[in-house]
C-alpha positions in Angstrom: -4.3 -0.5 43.1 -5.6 -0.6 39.6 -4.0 2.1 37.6 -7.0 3.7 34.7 -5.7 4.9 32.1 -7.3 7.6 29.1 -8.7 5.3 26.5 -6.7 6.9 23.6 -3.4 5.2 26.1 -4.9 2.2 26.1 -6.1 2.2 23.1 -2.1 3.1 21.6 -1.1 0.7 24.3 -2.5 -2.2 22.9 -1.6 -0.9 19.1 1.9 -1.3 20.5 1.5 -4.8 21.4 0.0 -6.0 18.1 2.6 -4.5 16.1 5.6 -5.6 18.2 3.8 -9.6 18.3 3.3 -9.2 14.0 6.8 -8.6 13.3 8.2 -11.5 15.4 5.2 -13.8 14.6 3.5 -12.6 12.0 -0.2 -11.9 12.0 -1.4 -15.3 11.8 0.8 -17.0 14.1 -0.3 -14.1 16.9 -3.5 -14.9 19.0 -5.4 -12.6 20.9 -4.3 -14.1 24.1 -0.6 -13.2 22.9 -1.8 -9.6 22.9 -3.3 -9.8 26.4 -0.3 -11.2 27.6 2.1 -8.9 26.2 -0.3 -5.3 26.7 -1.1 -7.0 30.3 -4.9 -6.1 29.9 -8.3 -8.3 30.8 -10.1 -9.7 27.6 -12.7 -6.9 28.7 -10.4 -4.5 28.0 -9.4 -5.5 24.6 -12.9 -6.4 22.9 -13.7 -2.8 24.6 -11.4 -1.1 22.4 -11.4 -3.8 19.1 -14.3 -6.5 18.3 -11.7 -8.8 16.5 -7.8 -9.2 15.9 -8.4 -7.9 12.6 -10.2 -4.7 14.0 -6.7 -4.3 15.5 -4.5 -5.1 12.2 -7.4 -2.4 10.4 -6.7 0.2 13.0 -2.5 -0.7 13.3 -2.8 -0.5 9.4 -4.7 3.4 9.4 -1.8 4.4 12.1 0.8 3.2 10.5 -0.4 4.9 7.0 -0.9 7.9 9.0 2.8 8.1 9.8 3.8 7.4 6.4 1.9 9.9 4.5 2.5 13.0 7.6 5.8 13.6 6.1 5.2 13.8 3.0 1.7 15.8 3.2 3.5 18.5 5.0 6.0 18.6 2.0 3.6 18.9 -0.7 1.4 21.6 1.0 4.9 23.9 2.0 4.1 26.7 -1.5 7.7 27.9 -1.3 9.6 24.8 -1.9 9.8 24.7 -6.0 7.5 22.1 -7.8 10.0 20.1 -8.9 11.7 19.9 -5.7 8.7 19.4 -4.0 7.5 16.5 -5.8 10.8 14.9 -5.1 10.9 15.6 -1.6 7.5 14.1 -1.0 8.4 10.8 -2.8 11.4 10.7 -0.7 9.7 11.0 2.4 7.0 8.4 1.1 10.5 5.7 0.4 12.5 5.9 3.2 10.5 7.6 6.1 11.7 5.7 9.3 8.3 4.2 9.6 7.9 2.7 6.5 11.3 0.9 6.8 10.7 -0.4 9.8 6.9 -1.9 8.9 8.3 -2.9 5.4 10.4 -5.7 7.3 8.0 -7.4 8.4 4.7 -6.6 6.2 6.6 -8.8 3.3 6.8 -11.4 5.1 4.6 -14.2 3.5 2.8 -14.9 7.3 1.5 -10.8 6.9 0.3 -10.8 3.2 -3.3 -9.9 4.3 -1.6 -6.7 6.2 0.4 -6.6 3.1 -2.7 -6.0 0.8 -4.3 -3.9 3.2 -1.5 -1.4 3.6 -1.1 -1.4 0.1 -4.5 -0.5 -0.2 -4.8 2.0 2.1 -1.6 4.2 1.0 -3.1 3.2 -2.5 -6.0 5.6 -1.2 -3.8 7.9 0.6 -0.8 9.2 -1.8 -2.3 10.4 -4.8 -4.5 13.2 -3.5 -1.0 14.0 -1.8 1.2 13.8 -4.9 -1.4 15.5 -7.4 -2.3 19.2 -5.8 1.9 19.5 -6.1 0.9 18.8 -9.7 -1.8 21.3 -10.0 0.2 23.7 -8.8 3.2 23.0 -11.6 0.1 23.2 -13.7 -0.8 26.6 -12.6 2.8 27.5 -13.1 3.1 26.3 -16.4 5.0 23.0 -15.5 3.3 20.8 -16.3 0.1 20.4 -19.0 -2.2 17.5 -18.1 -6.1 17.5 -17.9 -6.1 14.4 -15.6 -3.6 15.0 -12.9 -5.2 12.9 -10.3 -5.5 9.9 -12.7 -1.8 10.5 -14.2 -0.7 10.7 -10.5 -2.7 7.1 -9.8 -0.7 5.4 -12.7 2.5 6.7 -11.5 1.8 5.7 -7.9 1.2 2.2 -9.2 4.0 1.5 -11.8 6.2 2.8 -8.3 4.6 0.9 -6.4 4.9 -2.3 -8.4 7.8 -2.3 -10.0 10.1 -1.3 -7.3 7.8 -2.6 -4.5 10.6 -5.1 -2.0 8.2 -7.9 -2.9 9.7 -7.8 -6.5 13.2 -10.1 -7.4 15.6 -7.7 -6.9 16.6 -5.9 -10.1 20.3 -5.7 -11.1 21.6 -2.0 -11.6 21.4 -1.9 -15.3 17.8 -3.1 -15.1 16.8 -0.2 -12.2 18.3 2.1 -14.6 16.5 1.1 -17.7 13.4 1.0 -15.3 14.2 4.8 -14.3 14.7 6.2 -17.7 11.2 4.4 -18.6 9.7 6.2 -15.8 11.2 9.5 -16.1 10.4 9.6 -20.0 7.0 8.4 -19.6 6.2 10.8 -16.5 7.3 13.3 -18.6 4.1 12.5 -21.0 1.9 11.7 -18.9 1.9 15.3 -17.3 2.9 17.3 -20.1 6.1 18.0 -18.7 9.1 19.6 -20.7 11.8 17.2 -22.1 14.7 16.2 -18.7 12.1 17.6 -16.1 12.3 14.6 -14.4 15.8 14.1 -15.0 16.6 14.8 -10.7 13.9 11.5 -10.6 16.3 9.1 -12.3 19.0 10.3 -9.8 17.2 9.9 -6.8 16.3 6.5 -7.7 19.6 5.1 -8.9 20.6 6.5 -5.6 18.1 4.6 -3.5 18.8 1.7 -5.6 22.4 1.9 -5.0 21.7 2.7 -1.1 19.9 -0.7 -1.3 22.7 -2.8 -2.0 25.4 -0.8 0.4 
């Protein structure tokens, strides 16, 4: 007896698949008939749900960026956590959320560098409209002074996420820390924040750093 199932299941069902197939193949080296096989569906079924295996990457890509930036949202819109502690928590949950470890290993991988550029991309999109109304509320509080917080918030977003993106040689520990400091002075600026304000930022990433090498 044919078992129907609620397209959102399916649809999740055959999500599940892909992303399983791209970390042990990598999304060139996985064909559609890999997917069929391993989400047991008709070819019906699938082109139902996606037109193309890159309809599936787009739609594993908005899932994945969805977990990633839950966390992290929910942080920055709690009002009694402090400013300062908010903003760190939210980065946090941005770095080492369970989710983003676990797509990181295989996103780098040179086989993915389309899904690569197209997560990238999309949390690109995603995490400063996050990140910045934390900042406009330091700025209603005095924290901070900056007339272009969304735009300061962008530049920060990409220095992080080039500089200590896993794609990048791997630093040694006086280079992270001279990396820090820059960052910490310079965010300072950039959002008119007093002198050491970000002085709990060059702690928490010396201590990823050294979590990285543990």
């Amino acid at each position: 007896m044919r078992i129907l199932k609620e397209p959102e299941v399916r649809k999740n069902e055959i999500l599940d698949a892909a992303e399983e197939l791209f970390a042990q193949k990598g999304f060139d080296g996985t064909s559609t008939n890999n997917i069929l096989e391993k989400a047991s569906i008709a070819r019906g079924t699938l082109y139902y749900h996606f037109k193309s295996k890159e309809d599936i990457m787009d739609a594993l890509i908005e899932r994945i960026n969805a977990r990633i930036l839950t966390a992290a949202e929910e942080i920055a819109s709690d009002k009694n956590i402090p400013v300062f502690e908010r903003l760190l928590r939210a980065v946090l949950a941005l770095n080492v959320s369970e989710q983003s470890a676990n797509v990181l290993e295989y996103v780098h991988k040179p086989q993915n560098a389309l899904m690569n550029q197209k997560i990238h991309r999309a949390m690109m999109a995603g995490i400063p409209p996050i990140l910045t109304e934390i900042i406009r509320d330091g700025i209603q509080e005095g924290l901070f002074d900056t007339p272009f917080p969304y735009e300061c918030m962008e530049m920060v977003v990409v220095y992080l996420n080039t500089i200590f993106d896993e794609d990048m040689p791997a630093l040694s520990d006086s280079e992270r820390s001279a990396k820090v400091k820059a960052f910490a002075f310079n965010a300072e600026r950039l959002f008119g924040a007093q002198e050491g304000s970000f002085v709990n930022v060059m702690a928490m990433f010396n201590e990823k750093g050294q979590n990285d090498h543990d």
